[in-house]
FIVO-124374 format. One line per field, with one value per residue: chain; z, y, x of N, C-alpha, C, O, CB in turn. Coordinates in Angstrom, 3 decimals. Each point is the difference from the previous one (the first is absolute). Glycine has a CB too. Layout:
kette <- A,...
nw <- Z,...
nv <- Y,...
nu <- X,...
caw <- Z,...
cav <- Y,...
cau <- X,...
cw <- Z,...
cv <- Y,...
cu <- X,...
ow <- Z,...
ov <- Y,...
ou <- X,...
cbw <- Z,...
cbv <- Y,...
cbu <- X,...
This chain:
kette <- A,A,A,A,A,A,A,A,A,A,A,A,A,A,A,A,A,A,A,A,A,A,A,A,A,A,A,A,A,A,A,A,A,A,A,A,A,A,A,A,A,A,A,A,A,A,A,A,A,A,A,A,A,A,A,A,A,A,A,A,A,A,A,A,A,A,A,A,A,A,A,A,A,A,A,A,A,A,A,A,A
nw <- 0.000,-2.329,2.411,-1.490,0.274,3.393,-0.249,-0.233,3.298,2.043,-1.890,0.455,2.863,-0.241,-1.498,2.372,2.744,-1.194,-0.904,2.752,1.766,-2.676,1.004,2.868,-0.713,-1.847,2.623,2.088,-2.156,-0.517,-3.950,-0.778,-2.594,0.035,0.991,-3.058,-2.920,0.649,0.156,-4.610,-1.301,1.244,-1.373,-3.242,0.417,1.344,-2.919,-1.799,1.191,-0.450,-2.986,-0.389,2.194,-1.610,-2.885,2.262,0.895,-2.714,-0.628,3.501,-1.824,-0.459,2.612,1.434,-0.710,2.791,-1.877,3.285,0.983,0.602,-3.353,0.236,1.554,-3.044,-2.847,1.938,0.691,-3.742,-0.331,2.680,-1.102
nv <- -1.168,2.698,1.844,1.004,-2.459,1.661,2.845,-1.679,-2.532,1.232,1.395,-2.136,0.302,2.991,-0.934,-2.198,2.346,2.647,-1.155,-1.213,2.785,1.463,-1.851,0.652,2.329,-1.196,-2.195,1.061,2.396,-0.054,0.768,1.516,-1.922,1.410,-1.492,-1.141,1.668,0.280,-1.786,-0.589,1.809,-1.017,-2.414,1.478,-0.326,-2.923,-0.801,0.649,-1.146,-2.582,0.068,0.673,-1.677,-2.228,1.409,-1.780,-2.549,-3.236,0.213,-1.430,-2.694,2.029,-1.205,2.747,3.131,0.102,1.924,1.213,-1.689,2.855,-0.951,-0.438,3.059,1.668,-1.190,0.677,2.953,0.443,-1.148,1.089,3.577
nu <- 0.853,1.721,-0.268,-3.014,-1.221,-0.144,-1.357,-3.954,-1.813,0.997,-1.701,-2.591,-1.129,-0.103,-3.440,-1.901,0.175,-1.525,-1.209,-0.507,0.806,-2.382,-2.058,1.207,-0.643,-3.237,-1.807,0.619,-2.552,4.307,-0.491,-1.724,-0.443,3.918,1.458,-1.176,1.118,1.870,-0.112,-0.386,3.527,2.000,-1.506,0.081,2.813,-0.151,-1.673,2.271,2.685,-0.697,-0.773,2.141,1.218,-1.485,2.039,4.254,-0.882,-0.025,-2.662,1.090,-0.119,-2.735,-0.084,1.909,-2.598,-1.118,-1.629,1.125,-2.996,0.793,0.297,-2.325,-0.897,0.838,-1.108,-2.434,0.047,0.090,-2.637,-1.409,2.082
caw <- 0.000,0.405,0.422,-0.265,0.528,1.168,0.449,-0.618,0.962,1.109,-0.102,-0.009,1.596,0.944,-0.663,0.555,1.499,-0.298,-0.285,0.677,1.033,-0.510,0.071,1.542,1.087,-0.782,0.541,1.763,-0.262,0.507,-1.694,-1.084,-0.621,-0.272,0.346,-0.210,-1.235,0.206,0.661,-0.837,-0.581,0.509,-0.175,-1.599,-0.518,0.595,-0.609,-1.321,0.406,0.283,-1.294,-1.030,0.641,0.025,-1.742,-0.131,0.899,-0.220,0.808,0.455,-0.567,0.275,1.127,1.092,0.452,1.132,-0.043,1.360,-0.267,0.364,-1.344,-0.543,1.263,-0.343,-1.452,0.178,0.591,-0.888,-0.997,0.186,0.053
cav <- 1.168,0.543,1.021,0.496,-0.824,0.017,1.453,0.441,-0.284,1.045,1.236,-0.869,-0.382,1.174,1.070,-0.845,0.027,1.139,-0.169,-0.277,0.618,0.865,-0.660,0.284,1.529,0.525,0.042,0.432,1.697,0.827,0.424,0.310,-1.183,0.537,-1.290,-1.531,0.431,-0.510,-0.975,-1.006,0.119,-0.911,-1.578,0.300,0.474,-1.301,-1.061,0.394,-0.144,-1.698,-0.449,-0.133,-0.672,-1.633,-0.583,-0.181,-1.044,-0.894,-0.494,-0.844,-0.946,0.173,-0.346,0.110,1.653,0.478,1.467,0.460,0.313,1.549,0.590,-0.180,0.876,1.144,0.193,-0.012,1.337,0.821,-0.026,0.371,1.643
cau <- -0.853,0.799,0.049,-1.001,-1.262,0.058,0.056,-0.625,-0.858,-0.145,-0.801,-0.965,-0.444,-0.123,-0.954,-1.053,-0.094,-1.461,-1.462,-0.714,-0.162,-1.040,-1.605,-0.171,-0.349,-0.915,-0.782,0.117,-0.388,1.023,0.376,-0.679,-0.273,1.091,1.321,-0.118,0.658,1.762,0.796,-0.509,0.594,1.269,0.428,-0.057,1.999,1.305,-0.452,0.496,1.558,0.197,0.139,1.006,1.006,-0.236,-0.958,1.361,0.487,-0.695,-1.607,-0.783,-1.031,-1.295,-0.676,0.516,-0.414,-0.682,-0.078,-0.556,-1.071,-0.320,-0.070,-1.514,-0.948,-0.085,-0.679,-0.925,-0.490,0.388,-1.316,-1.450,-0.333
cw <- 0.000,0.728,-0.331,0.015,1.982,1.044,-0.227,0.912,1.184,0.001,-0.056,1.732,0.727,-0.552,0.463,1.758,0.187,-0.412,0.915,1.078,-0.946,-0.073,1.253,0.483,-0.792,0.233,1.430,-0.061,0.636,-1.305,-0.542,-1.410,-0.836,0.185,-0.801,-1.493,-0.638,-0.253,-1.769,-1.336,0.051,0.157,-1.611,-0.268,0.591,-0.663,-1.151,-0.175,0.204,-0.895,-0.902,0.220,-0.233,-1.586,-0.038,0.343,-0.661,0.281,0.763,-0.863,0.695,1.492,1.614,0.367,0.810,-0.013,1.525,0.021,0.273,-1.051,-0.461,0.779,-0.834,-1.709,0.200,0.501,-1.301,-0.509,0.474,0.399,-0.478
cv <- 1.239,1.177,0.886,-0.801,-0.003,1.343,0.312,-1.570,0.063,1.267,-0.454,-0.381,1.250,0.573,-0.670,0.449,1.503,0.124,-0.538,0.903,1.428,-0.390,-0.161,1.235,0.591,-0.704,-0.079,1.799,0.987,0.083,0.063,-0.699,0.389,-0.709,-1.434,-0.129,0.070,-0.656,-1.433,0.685,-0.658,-1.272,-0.041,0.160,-0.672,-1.148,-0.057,-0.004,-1.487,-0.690,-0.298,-0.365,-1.421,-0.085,-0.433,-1.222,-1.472,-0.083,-1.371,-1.092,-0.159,-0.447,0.657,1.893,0.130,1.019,0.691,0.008,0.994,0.415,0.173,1.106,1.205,0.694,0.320,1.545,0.941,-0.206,-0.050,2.129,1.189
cu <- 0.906,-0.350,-1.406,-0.865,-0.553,-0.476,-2.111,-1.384,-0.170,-0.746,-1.758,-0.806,-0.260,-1.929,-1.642,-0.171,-0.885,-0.988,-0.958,0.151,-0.915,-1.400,0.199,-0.326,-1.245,-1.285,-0.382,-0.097,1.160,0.790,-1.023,0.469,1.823,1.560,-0.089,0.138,1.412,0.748,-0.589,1.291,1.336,-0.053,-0.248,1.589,0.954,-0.055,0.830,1.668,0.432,-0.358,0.960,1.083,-0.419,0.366,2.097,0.541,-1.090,-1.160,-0.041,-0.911,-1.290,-0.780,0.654,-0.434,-1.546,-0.045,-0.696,-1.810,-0.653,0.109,-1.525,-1.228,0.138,-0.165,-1.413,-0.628,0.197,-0.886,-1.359,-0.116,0.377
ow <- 0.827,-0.181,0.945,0.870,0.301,1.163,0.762,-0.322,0.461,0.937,0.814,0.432,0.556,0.704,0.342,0.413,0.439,0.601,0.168,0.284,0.654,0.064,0.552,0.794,0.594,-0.530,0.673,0.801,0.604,0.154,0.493,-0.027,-0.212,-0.717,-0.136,-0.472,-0.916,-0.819,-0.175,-0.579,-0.793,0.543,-0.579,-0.350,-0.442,-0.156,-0.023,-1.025,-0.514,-0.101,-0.622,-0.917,-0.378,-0.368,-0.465,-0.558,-0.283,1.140,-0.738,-0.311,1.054,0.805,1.080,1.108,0.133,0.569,0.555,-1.035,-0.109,-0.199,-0.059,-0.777,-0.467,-0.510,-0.456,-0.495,-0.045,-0.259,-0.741,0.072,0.352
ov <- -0.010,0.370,0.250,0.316,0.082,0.067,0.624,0.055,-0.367,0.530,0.417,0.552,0.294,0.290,0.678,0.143,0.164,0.697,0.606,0.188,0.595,0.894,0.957,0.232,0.923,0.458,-0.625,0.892,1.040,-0.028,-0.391,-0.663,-0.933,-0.479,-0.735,-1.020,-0.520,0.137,-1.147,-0.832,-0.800,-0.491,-0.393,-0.890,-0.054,-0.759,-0.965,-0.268,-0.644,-1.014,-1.034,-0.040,-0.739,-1.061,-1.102,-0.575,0.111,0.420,-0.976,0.486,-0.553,0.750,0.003,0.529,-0.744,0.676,-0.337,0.014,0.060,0.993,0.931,0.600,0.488,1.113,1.059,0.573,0.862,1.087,-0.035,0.773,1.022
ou <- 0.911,-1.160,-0.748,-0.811,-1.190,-0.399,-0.738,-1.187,-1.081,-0.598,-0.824,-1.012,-1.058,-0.968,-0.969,-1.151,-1.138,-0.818,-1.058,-1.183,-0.857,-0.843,-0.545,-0.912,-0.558,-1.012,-0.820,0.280,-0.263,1.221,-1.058,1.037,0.774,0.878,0.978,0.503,0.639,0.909,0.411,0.698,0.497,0.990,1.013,0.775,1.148,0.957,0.764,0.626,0.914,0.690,0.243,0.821,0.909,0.503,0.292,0.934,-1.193,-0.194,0.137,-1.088,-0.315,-0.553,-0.591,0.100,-0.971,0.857,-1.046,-0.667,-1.225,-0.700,-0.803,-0.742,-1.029,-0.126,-0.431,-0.970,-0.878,-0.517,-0.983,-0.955,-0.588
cbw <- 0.405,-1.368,-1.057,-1.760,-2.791,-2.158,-1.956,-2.363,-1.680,-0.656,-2.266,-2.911,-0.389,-0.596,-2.827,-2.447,0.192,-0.685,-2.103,-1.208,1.195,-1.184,-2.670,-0.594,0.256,-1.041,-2.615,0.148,-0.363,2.476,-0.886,1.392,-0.047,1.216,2.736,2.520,1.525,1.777,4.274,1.608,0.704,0.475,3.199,0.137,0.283,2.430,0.923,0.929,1.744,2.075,1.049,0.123,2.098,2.466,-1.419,0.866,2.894,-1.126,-1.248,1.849,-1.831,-3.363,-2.799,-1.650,-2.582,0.487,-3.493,1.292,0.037,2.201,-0.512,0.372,3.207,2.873,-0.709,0.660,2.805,0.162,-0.573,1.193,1.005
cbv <- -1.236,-1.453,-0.700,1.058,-1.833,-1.767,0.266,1.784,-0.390,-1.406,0.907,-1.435,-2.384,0.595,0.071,-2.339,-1.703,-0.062,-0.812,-2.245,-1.805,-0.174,-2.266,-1.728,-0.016,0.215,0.239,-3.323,-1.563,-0.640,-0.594,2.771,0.454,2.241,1.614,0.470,1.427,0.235,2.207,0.230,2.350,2.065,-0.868,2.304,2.334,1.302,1.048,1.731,2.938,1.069,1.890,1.307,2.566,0.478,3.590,2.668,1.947,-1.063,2.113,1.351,-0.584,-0.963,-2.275,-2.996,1.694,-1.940,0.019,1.664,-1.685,-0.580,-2.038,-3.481,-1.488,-1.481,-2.718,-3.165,-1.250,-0.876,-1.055,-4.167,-1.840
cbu <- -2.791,2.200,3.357,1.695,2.277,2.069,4.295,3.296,1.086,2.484,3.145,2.584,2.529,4.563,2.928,1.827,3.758,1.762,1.882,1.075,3.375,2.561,-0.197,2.347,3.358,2.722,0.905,1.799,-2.524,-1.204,2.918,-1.447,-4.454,-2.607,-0.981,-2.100,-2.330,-1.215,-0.608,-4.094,-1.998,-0.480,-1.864,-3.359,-1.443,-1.033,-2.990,-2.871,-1.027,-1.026,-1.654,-1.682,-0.313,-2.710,-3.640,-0.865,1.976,1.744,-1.413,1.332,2.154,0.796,-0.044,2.043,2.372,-0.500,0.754,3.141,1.417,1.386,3.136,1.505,1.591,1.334,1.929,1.576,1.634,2.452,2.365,0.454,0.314
């Protein structure tokens, strides 16, 4: 694994950990929908980074991937708003 692949899923995770503390505080009515806009952006652009780090790096054989499933959540949210 190199260095940028490694950099570029730390960023990934970090960007997932905000988001959820953004739906957390957003429903504990201590944020607004804004932060959660935000924080979606920032897994979208870590998403896209870590993409292009993997597309470099060999693929996993099919059965063995595992697309996150906060990815998928936040596709989903992208298209219902």
């Amino acid at each position: 694994m190199t260095p940028e692949l490694q950099r570029a899923m730390a960023q990934y995770e970090e960007a997932r950990i905000q988001y959820r503390k953004a739906v957390l505080a957003s429903l504990n009515g201590m944020s607004d929908g804004e932060a959660i806009r935000q924080a979606v952006r920032r897994v979208q652009a870590a998403s896209a980074w870590l993409k292009r780090y993997q597309a470099a790096s060999p693929a996993p054989p099919p059965a063995a991937r595992n697309e996150p499933a906060m990815l998928n959540f936040v596709v989903n949210l992208l298209k219902a708003g």
